[in-house]
N, CA, C and O atoms as a MOPAC input file, in Angstrom:
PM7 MOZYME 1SCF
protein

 N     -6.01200 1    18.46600 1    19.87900 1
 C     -6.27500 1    17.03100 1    19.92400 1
 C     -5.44100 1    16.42100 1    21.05300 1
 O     -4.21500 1    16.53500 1    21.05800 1
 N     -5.93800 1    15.94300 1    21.75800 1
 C     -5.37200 1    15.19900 1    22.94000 1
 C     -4.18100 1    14.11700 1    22.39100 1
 O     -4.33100 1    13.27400 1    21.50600 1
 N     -3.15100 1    14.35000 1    23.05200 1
 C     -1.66000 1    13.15100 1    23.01800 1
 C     -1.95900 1    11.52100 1    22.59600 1
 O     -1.34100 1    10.77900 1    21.83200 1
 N     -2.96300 1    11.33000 1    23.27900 1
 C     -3.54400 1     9.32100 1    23.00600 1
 C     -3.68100 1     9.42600 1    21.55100 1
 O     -3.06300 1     8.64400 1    20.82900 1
 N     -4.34300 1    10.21400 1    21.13000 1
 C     -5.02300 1    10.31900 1    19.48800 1
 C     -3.92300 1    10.31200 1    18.44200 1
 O     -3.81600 1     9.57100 1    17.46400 1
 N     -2.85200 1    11.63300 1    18.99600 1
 C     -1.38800 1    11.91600 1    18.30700 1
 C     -0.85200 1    10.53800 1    17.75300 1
 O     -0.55200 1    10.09900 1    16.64300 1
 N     -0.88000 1     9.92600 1    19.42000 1
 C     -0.08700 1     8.81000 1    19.34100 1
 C     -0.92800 1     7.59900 1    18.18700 1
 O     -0.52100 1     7.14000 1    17.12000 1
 N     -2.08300 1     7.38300 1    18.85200 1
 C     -2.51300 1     6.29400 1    17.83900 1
 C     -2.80900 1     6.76800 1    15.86400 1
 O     -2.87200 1     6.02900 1    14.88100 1
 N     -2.91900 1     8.22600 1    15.98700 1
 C     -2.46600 1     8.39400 1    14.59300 1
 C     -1.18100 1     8.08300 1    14.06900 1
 O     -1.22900 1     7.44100 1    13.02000 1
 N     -0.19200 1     8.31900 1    14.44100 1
 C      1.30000 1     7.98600 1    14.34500 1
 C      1.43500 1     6.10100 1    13.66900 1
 O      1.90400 1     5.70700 1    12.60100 1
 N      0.83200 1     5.34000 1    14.77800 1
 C      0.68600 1     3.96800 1    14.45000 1
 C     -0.23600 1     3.69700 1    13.11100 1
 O      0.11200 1     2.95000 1    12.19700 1
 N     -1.34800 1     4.36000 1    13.15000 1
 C     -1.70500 1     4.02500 1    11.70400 1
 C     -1.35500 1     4.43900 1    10.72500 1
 O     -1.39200 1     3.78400 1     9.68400 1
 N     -0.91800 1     5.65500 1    10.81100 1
 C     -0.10700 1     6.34300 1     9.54700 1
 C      0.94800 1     5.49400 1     8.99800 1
 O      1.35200 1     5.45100 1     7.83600 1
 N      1.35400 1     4.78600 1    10.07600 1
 C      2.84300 1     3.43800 1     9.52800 1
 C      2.31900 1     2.85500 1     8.69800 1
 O      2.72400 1     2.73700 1     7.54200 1
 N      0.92600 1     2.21100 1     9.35700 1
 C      0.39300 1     0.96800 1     7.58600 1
 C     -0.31100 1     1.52900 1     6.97400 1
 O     -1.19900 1     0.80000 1     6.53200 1
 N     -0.42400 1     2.98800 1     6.56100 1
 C     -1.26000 1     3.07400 1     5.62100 1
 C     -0.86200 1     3.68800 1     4.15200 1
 O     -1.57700 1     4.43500 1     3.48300 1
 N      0.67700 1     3.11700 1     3.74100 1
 C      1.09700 1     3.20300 1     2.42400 1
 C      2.04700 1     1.97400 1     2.41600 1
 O      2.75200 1     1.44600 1     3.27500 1
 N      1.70500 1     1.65100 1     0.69600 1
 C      2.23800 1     0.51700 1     0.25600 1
 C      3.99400 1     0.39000 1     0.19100 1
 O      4.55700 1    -0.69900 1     0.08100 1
 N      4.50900 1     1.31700 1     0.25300 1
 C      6.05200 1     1.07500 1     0.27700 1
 C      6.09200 1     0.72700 1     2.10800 1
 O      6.41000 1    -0.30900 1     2.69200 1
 N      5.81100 1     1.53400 1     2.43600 1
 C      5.96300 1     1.13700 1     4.35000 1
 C      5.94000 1    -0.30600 1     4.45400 1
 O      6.77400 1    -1.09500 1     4.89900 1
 N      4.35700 1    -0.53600 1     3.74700 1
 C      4.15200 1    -1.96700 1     4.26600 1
 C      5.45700 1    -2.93500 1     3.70000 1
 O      6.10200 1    -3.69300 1     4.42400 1
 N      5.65900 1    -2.75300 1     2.41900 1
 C      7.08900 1    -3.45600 1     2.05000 1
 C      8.34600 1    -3.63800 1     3.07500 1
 O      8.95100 1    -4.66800 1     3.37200 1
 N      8.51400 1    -2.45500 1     3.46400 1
 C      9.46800 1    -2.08400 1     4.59500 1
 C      9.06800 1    -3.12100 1     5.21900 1
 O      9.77000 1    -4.12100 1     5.06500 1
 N      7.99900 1    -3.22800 1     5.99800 1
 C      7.72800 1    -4.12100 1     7.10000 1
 C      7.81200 1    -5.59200 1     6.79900 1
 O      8.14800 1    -6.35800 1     7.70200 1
 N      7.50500 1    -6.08500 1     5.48200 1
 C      7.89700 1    -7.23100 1     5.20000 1
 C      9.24500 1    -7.50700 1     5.26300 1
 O      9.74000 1    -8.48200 1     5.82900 1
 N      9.78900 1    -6.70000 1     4.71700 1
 C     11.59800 1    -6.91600 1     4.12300 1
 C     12.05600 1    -7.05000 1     5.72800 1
 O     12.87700 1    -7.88600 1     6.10400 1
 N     11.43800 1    -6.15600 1     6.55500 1
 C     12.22600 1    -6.49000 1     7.96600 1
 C     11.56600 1    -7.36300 1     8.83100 1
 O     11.26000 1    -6.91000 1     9.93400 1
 N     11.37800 1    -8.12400 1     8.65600 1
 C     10.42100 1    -9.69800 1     9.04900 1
 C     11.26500 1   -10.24800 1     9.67100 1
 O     11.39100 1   -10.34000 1    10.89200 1
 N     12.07500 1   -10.76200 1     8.60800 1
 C     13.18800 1   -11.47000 1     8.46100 1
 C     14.79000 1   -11.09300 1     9.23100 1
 O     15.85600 1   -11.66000 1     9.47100 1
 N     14.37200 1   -10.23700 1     9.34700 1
 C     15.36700 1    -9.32600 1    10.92800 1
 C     16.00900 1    -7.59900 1    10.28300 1
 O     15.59800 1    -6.79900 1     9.44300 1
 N     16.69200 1    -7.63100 1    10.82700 1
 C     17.66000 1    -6.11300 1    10.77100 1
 C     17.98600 1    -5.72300 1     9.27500 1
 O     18.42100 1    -6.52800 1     8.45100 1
 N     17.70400 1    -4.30000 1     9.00700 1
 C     18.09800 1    -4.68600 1     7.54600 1
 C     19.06000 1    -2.93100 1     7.87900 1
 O     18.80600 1    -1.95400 1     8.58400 1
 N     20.05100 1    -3.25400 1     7.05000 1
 C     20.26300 1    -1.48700 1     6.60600 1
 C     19.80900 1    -0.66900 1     5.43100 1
 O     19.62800 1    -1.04800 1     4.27400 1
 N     19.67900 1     0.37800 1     5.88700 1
 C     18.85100 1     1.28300 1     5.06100 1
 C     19.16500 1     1.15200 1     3.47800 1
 O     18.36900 1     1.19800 1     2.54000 1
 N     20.80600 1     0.94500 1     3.46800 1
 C     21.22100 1     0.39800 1     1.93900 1
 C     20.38900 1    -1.19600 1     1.33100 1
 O     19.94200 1    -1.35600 1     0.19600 1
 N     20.38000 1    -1.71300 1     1.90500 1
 C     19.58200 1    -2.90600 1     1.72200 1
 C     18.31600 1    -2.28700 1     1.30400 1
 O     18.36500 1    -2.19100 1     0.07700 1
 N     16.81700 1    -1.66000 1     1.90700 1
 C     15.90800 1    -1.32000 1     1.40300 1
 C     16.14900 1    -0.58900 1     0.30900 1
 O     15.65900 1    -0.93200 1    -0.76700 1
 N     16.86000 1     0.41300 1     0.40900 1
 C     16.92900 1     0.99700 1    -0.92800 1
 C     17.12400 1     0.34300 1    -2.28100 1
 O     16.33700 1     0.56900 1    -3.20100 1
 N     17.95700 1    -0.30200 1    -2.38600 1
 C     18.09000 1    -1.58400 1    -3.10500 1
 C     16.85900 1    -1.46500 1    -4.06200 1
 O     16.39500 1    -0.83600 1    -5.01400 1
 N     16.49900 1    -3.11200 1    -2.63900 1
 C     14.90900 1    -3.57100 1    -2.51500 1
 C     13.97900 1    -2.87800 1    -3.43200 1
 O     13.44400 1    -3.23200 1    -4.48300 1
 N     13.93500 1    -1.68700 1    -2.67200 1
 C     12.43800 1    -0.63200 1    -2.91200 1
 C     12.97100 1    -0.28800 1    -4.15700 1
 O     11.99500 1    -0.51200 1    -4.87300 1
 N     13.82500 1     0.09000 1    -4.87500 1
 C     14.02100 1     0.93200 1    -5.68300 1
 C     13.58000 1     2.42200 1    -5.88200 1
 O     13.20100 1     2.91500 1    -6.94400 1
 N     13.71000 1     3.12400 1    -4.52800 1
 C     13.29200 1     4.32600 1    -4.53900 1
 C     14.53300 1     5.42400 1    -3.94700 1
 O     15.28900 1     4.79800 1    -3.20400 1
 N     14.77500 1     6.30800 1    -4.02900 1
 C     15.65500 1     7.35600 1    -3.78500 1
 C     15.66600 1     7.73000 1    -2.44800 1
 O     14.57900 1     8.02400 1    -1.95100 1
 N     16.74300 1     7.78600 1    -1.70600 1
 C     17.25400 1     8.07200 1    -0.14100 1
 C     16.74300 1     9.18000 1     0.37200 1
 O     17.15200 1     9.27900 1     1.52900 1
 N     15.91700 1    10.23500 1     0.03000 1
 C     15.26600 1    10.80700 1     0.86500 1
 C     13.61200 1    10.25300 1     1.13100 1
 O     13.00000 1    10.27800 1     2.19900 1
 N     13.13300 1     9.76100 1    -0.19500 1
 C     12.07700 1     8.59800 1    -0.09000 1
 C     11.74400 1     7.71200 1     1.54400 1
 O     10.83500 1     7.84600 1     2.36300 1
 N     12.88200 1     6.85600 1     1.49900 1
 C     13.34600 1     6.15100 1     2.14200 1
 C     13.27600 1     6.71000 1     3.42200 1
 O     12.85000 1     6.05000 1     4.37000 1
 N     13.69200 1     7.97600 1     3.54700 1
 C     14.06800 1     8.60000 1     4.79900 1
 C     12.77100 1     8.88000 1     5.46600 1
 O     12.36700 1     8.52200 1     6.57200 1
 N     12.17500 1     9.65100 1     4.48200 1
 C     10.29700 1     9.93900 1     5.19200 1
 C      9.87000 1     8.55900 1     5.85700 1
 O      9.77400 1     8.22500 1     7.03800 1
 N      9.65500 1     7.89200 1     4.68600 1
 C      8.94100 1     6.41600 1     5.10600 1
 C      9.41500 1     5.65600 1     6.41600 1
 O      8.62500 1     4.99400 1     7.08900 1
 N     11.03600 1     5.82300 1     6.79700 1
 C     11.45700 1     5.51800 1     8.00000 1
 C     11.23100 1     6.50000 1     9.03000 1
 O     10.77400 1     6.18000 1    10.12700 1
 N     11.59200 1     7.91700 1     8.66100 1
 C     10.92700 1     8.76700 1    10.28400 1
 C      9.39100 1     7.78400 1    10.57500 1
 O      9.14700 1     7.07200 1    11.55000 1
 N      8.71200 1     7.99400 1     9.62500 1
 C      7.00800 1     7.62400 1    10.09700 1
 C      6.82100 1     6.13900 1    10.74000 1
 O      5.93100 1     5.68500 1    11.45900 1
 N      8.14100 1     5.49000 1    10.13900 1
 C      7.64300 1     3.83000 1    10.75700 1
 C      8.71000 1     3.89800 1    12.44600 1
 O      8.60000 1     3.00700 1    13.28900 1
 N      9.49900 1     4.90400 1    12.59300 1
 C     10.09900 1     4.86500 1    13.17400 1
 C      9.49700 1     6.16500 1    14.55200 1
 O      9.92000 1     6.07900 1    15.70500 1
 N      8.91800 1     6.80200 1    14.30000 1
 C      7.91700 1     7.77400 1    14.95700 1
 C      7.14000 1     7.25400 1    15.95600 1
 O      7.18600 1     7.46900 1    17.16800 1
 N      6.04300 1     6.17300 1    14.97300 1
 C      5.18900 1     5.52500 1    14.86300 1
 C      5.24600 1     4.22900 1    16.22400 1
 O      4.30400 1     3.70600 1    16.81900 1
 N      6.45800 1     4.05300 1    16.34900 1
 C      7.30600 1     3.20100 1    17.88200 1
 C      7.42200 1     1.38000 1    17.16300 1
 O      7.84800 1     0.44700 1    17.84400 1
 N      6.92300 1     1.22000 1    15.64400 1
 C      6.68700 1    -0.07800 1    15.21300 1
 C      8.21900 1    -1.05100 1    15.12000 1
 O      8.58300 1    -2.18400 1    15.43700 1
 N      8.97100 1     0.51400 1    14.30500 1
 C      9.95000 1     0.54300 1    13.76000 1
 C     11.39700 1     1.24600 1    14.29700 1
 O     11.72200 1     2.39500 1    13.99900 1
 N     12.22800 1     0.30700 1    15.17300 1
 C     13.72400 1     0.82600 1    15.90800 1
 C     14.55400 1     1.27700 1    15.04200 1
 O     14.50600 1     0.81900 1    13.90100 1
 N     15.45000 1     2.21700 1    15.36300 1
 C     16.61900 1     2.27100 1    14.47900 1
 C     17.85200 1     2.57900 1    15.13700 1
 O     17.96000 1     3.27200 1    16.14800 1
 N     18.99600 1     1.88800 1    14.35100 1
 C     20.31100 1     2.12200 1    15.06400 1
 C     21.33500 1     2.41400 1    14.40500 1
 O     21.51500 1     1.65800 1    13.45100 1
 N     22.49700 1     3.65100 1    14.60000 1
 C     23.62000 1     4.01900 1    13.32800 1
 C     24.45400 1     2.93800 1    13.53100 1
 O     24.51700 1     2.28600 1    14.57300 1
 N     25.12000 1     2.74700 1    12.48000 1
 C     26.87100 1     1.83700 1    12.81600 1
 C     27.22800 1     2.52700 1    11.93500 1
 O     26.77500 1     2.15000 1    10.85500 1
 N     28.23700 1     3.93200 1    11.85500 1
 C     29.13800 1     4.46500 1    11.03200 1
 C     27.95000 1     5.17600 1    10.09600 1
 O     26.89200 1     5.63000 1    10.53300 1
 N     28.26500 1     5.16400 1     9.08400 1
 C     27.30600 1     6.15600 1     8.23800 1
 C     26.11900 1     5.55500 1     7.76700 1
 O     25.20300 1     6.04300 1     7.10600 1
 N     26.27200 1     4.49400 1     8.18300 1
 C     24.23300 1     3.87500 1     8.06900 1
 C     23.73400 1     3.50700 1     9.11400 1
 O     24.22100 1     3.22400 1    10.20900 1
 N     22.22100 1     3.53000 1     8.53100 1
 C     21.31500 1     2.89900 1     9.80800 1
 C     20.47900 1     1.98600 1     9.43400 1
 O     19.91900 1     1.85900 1     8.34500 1
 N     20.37700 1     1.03300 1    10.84500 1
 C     20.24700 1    -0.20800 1    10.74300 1
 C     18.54400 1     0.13800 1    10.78500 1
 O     18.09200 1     1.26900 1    10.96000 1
 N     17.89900 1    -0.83700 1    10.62700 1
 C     15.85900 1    -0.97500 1    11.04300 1
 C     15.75700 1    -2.25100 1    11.29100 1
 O     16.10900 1    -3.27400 1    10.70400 1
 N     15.12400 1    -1.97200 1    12.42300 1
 C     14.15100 1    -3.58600 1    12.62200 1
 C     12.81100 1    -3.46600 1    13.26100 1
 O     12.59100 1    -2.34900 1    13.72800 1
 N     11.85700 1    -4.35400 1    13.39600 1
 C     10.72100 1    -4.30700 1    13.82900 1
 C     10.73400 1    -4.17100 1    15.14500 1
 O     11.48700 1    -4.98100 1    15.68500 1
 N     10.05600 1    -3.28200 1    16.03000 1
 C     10.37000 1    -3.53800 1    17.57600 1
 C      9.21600 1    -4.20600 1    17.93200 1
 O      8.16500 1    -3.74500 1    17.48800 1
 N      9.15400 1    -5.63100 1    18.94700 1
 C      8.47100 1    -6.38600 1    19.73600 1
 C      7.57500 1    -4.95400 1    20.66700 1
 O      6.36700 1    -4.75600 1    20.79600 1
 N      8.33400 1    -4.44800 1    20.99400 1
 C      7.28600 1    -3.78300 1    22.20800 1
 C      6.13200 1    -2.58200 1    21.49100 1
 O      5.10000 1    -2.13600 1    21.99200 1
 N      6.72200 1    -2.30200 1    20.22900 1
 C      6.01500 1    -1.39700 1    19.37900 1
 C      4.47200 1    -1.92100 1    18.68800 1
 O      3.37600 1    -1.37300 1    18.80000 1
 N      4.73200 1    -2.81300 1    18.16400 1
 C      4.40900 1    -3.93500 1    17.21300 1
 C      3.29000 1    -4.72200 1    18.37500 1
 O      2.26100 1    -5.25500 1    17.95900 1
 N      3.64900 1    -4.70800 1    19.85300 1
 C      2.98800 1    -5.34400 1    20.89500 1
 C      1.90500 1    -3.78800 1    21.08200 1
 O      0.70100 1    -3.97200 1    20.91000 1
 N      2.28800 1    -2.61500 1    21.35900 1
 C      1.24300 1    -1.75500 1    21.56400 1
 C      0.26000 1    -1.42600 1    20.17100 1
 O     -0.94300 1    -1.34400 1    20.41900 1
 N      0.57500 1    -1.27900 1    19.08300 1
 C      0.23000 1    -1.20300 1    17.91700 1
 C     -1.09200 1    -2.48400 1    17.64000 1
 O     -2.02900 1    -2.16400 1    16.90800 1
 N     -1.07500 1    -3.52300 1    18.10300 1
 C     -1.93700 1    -4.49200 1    18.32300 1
 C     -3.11700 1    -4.67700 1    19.43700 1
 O     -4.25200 1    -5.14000 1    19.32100 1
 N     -2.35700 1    -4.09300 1    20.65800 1
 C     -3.41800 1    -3.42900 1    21.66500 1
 C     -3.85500 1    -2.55900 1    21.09800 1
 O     -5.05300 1    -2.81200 1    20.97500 1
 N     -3.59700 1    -1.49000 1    20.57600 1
 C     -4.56900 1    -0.22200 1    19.42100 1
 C     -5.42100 1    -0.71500 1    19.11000 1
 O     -6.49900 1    -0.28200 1    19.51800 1
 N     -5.40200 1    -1.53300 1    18.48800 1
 C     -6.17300 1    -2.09900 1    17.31600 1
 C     -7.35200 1    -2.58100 1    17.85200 1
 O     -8.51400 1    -2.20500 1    17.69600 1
 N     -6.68300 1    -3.82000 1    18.76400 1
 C     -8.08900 1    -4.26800 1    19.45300 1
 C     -9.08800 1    -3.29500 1    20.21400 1
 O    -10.27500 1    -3.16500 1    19.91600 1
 N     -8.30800 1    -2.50600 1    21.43400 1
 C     -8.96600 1    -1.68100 1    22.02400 1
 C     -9.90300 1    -1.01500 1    21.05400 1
 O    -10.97800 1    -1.61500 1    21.07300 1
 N     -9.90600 1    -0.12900 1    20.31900 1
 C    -10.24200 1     0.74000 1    19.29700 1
 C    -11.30800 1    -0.06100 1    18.40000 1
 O    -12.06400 1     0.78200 1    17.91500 1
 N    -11.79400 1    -1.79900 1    17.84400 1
 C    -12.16700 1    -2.31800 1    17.39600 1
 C    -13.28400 1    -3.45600 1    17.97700 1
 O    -13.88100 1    -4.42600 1    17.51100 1
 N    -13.20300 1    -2.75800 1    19.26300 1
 C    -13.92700 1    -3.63300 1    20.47500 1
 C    -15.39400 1    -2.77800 1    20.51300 1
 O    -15.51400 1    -1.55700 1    20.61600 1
 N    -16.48000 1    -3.79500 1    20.39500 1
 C    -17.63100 1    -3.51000 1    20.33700 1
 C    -18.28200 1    -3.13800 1    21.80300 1
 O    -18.54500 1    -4.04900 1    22.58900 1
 N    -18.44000 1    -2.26900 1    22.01300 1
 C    -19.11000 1    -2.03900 1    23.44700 1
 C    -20.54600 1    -2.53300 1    23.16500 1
 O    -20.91500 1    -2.86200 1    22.03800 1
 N    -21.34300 1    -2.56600 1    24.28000 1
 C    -22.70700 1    -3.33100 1    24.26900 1
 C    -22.92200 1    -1.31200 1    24.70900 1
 O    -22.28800 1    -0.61400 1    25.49900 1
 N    -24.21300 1    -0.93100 1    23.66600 1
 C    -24.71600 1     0.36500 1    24.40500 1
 C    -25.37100 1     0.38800 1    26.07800 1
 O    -25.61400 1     1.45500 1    26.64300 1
 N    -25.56500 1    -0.75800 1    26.63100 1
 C    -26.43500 1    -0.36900 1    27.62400 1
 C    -24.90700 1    -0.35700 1    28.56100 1
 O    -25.04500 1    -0.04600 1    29.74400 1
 N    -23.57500 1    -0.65700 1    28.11200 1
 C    -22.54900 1    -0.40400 1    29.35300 1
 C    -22.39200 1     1.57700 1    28.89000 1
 O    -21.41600 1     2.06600 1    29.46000 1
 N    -22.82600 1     2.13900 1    28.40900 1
 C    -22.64600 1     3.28700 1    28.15500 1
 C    -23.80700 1     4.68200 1    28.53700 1
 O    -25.01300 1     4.57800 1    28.31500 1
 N    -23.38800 1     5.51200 1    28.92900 1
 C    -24.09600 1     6.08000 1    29.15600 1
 C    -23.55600 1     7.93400 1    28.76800 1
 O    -22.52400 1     8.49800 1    29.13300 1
 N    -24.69700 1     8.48100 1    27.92900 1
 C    -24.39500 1     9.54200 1    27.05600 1
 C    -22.85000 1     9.46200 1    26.43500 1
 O    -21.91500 1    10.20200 1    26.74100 1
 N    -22.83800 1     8.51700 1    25.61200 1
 C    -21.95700 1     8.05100 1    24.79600 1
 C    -20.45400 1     7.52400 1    25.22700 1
 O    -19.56500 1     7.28000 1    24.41100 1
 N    -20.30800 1     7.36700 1    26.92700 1
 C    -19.40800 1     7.07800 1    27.23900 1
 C    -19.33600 1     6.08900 1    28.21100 1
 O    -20.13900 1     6.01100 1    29.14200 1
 N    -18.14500 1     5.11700 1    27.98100 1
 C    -18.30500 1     3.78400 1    28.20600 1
 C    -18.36000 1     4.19500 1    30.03700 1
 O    -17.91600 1     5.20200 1    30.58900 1
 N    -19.26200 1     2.68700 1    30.81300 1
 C    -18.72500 1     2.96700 1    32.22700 1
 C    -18.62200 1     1.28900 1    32.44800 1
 O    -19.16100 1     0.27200 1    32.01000 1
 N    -17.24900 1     1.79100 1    33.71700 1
 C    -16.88900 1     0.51400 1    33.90900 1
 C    -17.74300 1    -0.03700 1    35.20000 1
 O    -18.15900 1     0.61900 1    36.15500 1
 N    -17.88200 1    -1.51000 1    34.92500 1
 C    -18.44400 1    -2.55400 1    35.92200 1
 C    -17.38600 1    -1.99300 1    37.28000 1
 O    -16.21000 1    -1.63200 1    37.24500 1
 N    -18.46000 1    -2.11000 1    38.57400 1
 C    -17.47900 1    -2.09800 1    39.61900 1
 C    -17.57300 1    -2.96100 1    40.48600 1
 O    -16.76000 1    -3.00000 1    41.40800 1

């Protein structure tokens, strides 16, 4: 499977479970440490840990140590490509710009 695909699987895999999406709410509101979600979520620290590699993989979700925890926050530039995904990927081509199933551009 070609790298573009990798990548845009990665981004959807972030929203497509309900604790993640929590994650993403709870860090709305800015920086949280991982002790803080845990809290929150009420779920167990390796839990926690999956759900952050994937939001953090994924480019949505930054992370940073200070001493023996780590911090999360939403990244702008992640969160900015993750939205270009979306659209690109959700954009209706007209069939007659296509030809044997692949788009061509106006020149």
């Amino acid at each position: 499977m070609e790298i573009k695909y990798l990548d845009s699987a990665r981004v959807f895999k972030a929203f497509c479970d309900e604790n993640r999406l929590m994650i993403l709410e709870m860090l709305q509101s800015g920086e949280k440490c991982a002790c803080v979600l845990l809290e929150k979520l009420e779920i167990v620290q390796s839990t926690l840990s999956h759900h952050m590699k994937i939001l953090v993989d994924s480019g949505v979700v930054s992370a940073r140590n200070e001493g023996k925890w780590t911090y999360y926050a939403i990244s702008r530039e992640g969160v900015a490509t993750a939205q270009k995904l979306l659209i690109n990927l959700s954009e209706i081509i007209d069939s007659s710009d296509c030809i044997n199933g692949n788009f061509v551009e106006e020149k």
